[in-house]
N, C-alpha and C positions, 0 to 999 in steps of 0.2 A: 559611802564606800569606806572600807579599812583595808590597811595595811597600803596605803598606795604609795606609791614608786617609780621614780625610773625605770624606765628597760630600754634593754636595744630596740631602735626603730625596728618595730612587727612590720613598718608599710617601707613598699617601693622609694619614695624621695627622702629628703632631708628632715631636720628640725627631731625638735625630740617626744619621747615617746611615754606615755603614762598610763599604771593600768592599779587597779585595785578589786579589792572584792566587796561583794554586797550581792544579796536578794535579787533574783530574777521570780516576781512574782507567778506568773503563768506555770512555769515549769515547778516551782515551791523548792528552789536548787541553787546554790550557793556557786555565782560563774564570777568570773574573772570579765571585768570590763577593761577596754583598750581606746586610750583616744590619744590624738595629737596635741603639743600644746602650742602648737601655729595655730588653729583650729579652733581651738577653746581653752579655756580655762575649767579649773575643777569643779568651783561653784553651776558654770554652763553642763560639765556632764553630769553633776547631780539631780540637775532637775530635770534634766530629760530623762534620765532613770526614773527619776521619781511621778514627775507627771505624766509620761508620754507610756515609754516601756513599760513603768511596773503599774498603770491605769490605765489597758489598753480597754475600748469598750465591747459590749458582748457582739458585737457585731462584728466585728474584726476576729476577735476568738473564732467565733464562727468562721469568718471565712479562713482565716489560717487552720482551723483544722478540717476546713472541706477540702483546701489547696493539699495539706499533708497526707488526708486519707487518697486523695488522687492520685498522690508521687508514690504512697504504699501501693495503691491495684496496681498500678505501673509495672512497678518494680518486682512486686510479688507474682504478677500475669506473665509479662515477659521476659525478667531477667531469672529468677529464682522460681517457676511453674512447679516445681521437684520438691521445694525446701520446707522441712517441717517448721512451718512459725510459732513462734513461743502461744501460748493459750489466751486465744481469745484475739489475737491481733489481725488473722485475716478478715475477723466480723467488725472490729472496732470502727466505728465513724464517730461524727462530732466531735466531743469533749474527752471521749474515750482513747482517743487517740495520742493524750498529753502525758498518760502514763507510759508509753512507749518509746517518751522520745527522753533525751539527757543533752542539756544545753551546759556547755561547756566554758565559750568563750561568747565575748558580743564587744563587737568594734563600732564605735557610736563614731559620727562621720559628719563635717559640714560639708554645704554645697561648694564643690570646686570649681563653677563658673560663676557665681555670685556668694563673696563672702558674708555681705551684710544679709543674705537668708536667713533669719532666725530660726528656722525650719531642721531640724537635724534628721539625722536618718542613721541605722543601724543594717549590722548585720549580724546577725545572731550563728552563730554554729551549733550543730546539732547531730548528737549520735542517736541513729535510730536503730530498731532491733527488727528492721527489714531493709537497710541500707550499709552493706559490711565493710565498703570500698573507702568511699572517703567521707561518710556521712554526708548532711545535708546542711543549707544556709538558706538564711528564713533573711529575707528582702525589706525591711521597713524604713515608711519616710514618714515621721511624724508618728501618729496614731495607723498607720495603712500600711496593710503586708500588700508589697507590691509582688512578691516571687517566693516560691519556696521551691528549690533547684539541688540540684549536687553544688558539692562545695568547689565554687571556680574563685573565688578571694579577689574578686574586682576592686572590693571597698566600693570607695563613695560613688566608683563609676556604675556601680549596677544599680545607684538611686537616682542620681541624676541623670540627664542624657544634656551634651552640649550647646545639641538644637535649638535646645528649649530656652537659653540665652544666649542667641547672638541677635 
């Protein structure tokens, strides 16, 4: 990453806040990353950029862009049935689907009911050019998109679930 920094806490609680830029391989677009440094340190969010995020493998592509082409029918069938889409987006599936989107921001996240997780997980933000409202947020925990949804800004709470450690 470059140009990293302080910022205002972007999350809900305390501690402080750090963000810089660098490569988001998938989308081939220059986003802004955001992490805690209760949470991690910047060595820790580099290398999950670098191995996890920007070496997702073709399997996960895939399904992150069958999960995206599903939120586009969606959205194109029942909210916008009327809207002329830009050329080529209402046929687009698979891999076709990544020139349509614009990754923005991505808040890389530790597990907040076990901190010794080595496991991180993201959430990527995402302007689509069939989604006008609040854009969309792409769900991942390690290498696996678990959600690709409208953007509700849970953070770490839409990768973990609490259940899962008690």
């Amino acid at each position: 990453m470059d140009n990293v920094g302080k910022e205002e806490d972007i999350y809900a609680s305390s501690g402080e806040a750090t963000s810089g830029f660098g490569l988001f391989v998938l989308s081939n677009e220059r986003v802004e990353y955001h992490f805690r440094e209760e949470d991690m340190n910047l060595d820790e969010a580099e290398s999950y950029i670098e191995n996890y995020l920007n070496n997702l493998p073709d399997e996960t592509i895939y399904e992150l862009c069958k999960k995206m082409c599903a939120w586009k029918d969606d959205v194109l069938t029942d909210c916008y049935p009327a809207m002329k889409s830009p050329d080529g987006l209402s046929d687009a599936q698979g891999r076709d689907i990544l020139r349509f989107i614009s990754v923005s921001d991505i808040y890389i996240h530790r597990n907040p009911y076990d901190k010794n997780d080595t496991l991180f997980g993201a959430s990527a933000l995402a302007g689509m050019q069939w989604e006008f409202e609040d854009g969309i947020e792409i769900i991942i925990k390690g290498k696996e998109v678990l959600e690709v949804r409208e953007f509700l800004g849970y953070g770490e709470y839409a990768i973990w679930e609490e259940n899962d450690y008690r």
